[in-house]
PDB file of N, CA, C and O in Angstrom:
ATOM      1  N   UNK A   1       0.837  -1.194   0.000  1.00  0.00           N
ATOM      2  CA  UNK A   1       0.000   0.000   0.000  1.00  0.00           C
ATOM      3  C   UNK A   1       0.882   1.257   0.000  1.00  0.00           C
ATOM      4  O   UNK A   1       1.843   1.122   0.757  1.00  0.00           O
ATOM      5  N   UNK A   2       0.833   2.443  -0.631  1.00  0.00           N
ATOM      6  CA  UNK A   2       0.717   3.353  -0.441  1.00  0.00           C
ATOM      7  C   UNK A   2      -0.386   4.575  -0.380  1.00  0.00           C
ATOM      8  O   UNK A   2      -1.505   4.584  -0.894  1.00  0.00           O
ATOM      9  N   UNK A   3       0.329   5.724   0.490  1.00  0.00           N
ATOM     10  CA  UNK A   3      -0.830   7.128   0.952  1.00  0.00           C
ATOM     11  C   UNK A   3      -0.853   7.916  -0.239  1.00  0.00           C
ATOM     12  O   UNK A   3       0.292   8.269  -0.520  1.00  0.00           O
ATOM     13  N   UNK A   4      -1.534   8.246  -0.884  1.00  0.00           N
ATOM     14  CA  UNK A   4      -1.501   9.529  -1.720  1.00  0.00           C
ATOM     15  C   UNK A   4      -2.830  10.679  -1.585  1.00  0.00           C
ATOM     16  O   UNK A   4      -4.050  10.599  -1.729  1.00  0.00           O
ATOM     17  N   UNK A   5      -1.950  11.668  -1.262  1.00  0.00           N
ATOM     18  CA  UNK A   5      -3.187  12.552  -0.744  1.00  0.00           C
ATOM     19  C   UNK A   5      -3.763  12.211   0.303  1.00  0.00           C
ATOM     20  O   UNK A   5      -4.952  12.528   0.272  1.00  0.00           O
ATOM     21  N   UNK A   6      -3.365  11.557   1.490  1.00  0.00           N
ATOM     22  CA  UNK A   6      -4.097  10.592   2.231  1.00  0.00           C
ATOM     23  C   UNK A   6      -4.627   9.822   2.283  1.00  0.00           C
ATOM     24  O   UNK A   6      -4.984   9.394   3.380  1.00  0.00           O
ATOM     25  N   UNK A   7      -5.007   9.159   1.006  1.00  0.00           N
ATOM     26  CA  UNK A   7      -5.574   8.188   0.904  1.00  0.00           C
ATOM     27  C   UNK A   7      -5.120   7.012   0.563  1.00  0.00           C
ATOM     28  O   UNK A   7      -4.757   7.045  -0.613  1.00  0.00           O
ATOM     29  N   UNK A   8      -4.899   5.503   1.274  1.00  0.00           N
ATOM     30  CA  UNK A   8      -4.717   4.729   0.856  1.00  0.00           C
ATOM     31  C   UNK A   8      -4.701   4.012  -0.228  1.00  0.00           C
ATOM     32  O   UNK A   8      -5.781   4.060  -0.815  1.00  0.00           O
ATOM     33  N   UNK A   9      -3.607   3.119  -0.925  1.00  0.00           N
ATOM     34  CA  UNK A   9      -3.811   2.785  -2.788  1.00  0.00           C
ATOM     35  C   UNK A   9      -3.244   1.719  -2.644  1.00  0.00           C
ATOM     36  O   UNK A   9      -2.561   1.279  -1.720  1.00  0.00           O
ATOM     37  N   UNK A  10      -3.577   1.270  -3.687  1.00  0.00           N
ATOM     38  CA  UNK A  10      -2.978  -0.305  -3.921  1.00  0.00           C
ATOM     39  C   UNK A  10      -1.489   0.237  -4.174  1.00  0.00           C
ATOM     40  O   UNK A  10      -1.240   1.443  -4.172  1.00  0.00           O
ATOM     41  N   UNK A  11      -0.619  -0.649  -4.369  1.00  0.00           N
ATOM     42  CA  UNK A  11       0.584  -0.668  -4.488  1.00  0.00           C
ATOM     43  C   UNK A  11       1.009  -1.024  -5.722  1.00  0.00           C
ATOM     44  O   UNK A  11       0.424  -2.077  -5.977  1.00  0.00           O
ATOM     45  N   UNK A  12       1.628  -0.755  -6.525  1.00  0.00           N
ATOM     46  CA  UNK A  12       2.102  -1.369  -7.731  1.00  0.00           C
ATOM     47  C   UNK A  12       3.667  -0.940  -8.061  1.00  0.00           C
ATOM     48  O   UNK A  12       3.837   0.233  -7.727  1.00  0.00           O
ATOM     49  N   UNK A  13       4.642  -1.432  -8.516  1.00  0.00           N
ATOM     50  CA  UNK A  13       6.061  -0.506  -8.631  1.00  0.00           C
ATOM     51  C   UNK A  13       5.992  -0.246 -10.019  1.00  0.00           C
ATOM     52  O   UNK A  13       5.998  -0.953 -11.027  1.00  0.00           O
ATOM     53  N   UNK A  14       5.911   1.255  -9.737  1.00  0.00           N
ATOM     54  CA  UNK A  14       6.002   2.287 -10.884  1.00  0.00           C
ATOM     55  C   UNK A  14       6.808   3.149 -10.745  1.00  0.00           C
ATOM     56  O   UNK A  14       7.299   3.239  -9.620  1.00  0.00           O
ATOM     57  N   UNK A  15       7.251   4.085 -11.774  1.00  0.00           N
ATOM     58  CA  UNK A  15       7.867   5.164 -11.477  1.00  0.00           C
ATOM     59  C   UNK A  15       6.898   6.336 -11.206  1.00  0.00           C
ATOM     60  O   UNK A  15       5.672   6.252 -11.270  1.00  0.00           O
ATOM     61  N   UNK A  16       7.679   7.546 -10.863  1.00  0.00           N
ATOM     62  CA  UNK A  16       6.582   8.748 -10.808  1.00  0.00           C
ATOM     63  C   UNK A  16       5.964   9.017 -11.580  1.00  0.00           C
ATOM     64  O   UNK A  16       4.821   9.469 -11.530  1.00  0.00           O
ATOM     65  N   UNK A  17       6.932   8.672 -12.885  1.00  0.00           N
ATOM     66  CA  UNK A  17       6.143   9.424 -13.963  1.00  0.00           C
ATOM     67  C   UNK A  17       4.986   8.468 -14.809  1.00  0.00           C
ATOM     68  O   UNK A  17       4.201   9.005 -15.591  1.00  0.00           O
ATOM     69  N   UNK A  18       4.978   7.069 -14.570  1.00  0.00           N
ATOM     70  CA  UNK A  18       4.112   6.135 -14.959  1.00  0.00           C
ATOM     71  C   UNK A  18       3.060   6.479 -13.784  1.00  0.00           C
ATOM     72  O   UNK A  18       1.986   6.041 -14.194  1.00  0.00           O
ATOM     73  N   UNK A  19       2.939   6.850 -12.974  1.00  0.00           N
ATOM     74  CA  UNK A  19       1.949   6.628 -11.823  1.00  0.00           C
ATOM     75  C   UNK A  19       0.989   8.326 -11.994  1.00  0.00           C
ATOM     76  O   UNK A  19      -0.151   8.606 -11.625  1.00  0.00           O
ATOM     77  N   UNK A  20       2.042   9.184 -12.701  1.00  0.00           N
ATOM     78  CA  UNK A  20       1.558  10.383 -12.617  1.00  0.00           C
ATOM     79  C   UNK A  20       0.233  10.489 -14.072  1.00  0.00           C
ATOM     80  O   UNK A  20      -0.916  10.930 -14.108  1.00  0.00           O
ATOM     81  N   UNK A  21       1.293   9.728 -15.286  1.00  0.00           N
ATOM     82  CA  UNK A  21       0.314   9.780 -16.348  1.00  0.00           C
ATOM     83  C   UNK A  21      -0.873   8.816 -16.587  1.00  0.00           C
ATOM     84  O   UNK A  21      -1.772   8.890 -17.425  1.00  0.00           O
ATOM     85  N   UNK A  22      -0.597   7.740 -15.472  1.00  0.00           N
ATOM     86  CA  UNK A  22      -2.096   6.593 -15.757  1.00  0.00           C
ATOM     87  C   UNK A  22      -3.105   7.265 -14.489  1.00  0.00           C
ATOM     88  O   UNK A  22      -4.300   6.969 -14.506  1.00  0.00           O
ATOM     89  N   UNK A  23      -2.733   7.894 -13.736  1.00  0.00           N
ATOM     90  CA  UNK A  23      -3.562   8.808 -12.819  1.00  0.00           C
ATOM     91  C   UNK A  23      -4.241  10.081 -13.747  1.00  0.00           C
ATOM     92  O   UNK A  23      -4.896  10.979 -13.218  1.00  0.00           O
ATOM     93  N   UNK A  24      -4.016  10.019 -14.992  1.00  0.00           N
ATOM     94  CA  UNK A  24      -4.483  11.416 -15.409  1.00  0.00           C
ATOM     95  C   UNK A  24      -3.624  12.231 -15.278  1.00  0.00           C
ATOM     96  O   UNK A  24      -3.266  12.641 -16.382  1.00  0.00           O
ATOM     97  N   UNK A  25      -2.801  12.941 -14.001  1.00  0.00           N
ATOM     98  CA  UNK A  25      -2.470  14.180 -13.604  1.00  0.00           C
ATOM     99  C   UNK A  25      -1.228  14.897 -15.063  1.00  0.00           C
ATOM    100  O   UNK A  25      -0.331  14.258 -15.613  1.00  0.00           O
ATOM    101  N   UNK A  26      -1.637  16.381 -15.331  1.00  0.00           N
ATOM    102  CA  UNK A  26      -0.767  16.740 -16.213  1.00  0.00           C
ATOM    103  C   UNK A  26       0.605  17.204 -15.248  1.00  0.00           C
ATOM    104  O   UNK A  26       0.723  17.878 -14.225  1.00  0.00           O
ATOM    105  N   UNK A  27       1.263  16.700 -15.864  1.00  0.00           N
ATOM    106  CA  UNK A  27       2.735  17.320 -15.529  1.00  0.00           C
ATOM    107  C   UNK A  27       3.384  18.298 -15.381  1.00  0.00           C
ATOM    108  O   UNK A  27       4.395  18.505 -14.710  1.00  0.00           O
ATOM    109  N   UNK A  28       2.609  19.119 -16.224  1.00  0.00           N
ATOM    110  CA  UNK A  28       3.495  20.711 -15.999  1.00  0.00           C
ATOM    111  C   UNK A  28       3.042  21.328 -14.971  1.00  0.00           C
ATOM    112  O   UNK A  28       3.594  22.383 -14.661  1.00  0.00           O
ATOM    113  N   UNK A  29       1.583  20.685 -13.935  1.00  0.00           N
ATOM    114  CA  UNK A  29       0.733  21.469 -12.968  1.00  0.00           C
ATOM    115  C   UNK A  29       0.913  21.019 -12.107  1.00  0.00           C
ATOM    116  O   UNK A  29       0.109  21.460 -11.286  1.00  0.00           O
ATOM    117  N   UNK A  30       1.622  20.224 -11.629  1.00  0.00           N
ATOM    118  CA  UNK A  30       1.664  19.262 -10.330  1.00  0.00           C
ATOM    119  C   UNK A  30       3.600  19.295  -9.970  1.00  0.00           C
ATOM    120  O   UNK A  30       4.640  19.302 -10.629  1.00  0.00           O
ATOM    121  N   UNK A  31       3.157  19.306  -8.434  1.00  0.00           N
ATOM    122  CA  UNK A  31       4.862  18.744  -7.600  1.00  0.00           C
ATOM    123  C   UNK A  31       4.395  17.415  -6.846  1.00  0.00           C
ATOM    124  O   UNK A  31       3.243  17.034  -6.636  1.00  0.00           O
ATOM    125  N   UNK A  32       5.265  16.982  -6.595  1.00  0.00           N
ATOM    126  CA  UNK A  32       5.552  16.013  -6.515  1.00  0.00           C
ATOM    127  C   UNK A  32       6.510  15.619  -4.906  1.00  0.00           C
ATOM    128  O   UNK A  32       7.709  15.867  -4.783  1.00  0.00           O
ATOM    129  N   UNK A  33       5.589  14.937  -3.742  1.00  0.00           N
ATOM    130  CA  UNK A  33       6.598  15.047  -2.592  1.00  0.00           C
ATOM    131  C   UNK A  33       6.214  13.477  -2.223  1.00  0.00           C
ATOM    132  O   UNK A  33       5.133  12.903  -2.356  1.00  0.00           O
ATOM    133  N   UNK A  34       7.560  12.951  -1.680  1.00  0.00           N
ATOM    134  CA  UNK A  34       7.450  11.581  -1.446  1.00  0.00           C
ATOM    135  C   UNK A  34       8.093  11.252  -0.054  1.00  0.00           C
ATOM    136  O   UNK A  34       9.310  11.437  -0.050  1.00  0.00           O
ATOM    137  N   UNK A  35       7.726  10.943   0.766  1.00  0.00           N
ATOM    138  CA  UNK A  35       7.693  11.032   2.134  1.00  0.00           C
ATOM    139  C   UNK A  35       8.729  12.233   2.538  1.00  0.00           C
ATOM    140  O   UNK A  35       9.944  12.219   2.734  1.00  0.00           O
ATOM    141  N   UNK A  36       7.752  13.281   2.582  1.00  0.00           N
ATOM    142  CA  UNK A  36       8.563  14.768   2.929  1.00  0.00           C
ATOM    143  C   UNK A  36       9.342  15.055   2.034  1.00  0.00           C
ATOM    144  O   UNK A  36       9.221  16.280   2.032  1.00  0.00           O
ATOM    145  N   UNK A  37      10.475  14.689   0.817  1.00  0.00           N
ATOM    146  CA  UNK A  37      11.306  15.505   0.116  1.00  0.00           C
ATOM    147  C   UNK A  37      10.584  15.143  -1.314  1.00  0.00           C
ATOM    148  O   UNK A  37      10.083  14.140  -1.822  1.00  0.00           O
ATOM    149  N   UNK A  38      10.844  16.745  -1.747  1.00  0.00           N
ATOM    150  CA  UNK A  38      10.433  16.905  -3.055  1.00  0.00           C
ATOM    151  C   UNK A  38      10.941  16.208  -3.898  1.00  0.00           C
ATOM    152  O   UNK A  38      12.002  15.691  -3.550  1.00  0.00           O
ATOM    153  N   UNK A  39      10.410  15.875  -5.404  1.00  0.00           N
ATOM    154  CA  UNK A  39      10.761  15.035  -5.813  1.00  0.00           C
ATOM    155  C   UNK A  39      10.980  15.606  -7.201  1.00  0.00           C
ATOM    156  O   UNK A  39       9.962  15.875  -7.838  1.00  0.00           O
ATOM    157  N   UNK A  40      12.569  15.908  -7.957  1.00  0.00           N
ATOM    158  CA  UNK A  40      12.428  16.685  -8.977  1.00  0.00           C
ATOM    159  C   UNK A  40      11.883  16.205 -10.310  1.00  0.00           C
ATOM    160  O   UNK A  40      11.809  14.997 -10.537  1.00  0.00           O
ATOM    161  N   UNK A  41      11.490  17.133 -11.218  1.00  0.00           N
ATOM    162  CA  UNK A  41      11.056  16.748 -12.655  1.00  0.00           C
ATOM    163  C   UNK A  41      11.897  15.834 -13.161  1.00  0.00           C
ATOM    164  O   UNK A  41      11.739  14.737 -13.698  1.00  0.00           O
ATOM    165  N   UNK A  42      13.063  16.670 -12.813  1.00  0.00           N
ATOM    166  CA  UNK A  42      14.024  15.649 -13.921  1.00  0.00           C
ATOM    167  C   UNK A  42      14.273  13.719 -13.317  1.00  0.00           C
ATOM    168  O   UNK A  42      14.905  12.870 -13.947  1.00  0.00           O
ATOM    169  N   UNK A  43      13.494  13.492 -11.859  1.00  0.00           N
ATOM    170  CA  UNK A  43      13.919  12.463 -11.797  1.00  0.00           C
ATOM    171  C   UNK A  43      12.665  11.514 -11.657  1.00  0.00           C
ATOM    172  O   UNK A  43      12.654  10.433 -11.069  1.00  0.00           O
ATOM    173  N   UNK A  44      11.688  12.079 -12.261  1.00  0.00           N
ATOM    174  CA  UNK A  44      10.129  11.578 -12.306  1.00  0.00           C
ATOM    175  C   UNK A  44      10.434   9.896 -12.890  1.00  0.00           C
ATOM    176  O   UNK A  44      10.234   8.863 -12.252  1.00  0.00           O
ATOM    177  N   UNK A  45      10.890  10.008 -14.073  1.00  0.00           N
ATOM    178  CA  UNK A  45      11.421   8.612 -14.971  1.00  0.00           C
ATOM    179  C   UNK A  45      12.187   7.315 -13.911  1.00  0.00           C
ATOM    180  O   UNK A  45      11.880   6.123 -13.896  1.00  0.00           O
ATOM    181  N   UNK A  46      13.266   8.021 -13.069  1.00  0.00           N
ATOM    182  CA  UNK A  46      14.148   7.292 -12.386  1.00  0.00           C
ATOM    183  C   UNK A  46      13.681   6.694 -10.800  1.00  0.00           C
ATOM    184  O   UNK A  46      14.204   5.904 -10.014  1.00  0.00           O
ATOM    185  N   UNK A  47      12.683   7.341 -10.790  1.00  0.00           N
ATOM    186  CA  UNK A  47      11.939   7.253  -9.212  1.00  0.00           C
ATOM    187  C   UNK A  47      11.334   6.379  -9.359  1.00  0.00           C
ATOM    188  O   UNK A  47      10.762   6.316 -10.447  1.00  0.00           O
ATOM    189  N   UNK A  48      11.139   5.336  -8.457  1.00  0.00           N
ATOM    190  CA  UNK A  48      10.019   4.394  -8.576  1.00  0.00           C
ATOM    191  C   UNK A  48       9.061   4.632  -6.616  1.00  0.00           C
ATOM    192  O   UNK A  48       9.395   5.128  -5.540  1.00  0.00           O
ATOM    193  N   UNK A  49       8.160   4.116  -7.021  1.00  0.00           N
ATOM    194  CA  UNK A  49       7.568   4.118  -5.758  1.00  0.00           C
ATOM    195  C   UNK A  49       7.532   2.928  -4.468  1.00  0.00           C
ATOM    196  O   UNK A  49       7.368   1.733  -4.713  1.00  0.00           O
ATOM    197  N   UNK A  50       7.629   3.220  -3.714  1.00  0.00           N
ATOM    198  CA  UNK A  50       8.037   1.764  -2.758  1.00  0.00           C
ATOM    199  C   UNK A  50       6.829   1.621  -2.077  1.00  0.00           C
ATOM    200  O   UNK A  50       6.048   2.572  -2.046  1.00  0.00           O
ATOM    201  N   UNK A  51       6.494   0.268  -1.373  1.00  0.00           N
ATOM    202  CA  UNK A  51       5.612   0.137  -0.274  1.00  0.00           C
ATOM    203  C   UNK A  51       5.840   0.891   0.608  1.00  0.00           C
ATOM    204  O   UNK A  51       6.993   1.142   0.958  1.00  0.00           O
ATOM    205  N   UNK A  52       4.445   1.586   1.338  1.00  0.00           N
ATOM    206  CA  UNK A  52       4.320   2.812   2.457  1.00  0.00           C
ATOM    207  C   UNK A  52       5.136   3.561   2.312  1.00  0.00           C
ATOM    208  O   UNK A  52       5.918   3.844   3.220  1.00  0.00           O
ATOM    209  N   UNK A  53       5.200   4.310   0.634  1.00  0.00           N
ATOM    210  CA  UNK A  53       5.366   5.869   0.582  1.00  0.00           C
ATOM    211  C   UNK A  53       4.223   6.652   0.573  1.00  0.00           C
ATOM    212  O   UNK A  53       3.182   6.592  -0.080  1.00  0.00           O
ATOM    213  N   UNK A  54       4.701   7.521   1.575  1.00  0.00           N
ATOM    214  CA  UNK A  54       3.560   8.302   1.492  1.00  0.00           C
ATOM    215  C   UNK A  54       3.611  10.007   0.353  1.00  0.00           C
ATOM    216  O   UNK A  54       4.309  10.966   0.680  1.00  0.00           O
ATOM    217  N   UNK A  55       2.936   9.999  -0.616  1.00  0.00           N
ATOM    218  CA  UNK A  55       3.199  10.695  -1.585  1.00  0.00           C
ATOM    219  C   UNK A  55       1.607  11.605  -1.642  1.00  0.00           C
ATOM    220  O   UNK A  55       0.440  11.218  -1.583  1.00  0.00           O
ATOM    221  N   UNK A  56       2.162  12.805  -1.768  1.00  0.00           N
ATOM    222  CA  UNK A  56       1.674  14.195  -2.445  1.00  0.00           C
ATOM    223  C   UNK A  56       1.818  14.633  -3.627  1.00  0.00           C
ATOM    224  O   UNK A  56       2.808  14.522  -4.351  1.00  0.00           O
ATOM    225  N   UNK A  57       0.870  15.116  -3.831  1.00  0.00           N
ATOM    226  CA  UNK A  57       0.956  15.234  -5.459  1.00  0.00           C
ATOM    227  C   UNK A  57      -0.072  17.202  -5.245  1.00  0.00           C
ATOM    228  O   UNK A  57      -1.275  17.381  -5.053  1.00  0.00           O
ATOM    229  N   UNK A  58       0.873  18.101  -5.368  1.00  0.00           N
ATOM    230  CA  UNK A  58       0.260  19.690  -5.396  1.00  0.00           C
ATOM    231  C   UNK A  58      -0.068  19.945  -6.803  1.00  0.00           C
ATOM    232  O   UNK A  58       0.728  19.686  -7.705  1.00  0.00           O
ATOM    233  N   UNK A  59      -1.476  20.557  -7.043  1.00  0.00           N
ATOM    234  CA  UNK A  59      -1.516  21.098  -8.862  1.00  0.00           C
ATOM    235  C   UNK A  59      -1.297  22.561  -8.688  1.00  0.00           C
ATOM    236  O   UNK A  59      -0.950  22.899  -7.557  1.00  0.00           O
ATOM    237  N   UNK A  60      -1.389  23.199  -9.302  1.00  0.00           N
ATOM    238  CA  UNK A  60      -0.400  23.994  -9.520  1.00  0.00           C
ATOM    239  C   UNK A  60      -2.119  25.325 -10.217  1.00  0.00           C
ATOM    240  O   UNK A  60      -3.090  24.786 -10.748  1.00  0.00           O
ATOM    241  N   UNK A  61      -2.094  26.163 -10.115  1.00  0.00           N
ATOM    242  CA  UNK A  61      -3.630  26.859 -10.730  1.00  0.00           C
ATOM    243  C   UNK A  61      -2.976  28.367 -10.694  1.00  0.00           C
ATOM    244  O   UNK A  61      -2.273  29.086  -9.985  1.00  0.00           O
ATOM    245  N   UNK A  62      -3.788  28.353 -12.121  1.00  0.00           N
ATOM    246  CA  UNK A  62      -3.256  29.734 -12.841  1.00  0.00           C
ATOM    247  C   UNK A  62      -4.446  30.512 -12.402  1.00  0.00           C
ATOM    248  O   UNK A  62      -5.365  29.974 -11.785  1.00  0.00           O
ATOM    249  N   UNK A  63      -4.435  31.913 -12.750  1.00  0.00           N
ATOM    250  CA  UNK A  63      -5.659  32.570 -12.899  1.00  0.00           C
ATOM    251  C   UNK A  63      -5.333  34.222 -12.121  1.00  0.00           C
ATOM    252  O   UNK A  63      -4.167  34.517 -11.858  1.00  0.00           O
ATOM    253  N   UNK A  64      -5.973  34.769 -11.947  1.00  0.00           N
ATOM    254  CA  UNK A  64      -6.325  36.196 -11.486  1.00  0.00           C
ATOM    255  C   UNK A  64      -7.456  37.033 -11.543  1.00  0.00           C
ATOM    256  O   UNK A  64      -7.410  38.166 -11.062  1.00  0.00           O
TER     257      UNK A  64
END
């Protein structure tokens, strides 16, 4: 299992960036934190996710 957003998920080993694009979420709007440290763009590909990470995912909103 892992937390995302608080909420409990099945577990599967993915990387960030496989977990980010079968979730929907666009990439250029979202950060990315995996038990407390941020997690950079450039290493979205190289990251994979482990059992009981707990991961955040911030979008990012334009406007005025």
């Amino acid at each position: 299992m892992i937390t995302v957003n608080g909420e409990k998920q099945e577990y599967k080993k993915v990387t960030v960036l496989e977990f980010l694009k079968t979730a929907g979420y666009r990439l250029e709007t979202v950060a990315v934190e995996i038990n407390e440290e941020i997690v950079s763009k450039r290493t979205y590909e190289t990251t994979y996710l482990c059992d009981e990470d707990k991961i955040e995912i911030i979008h990012f909103v334009g406007g005025g």
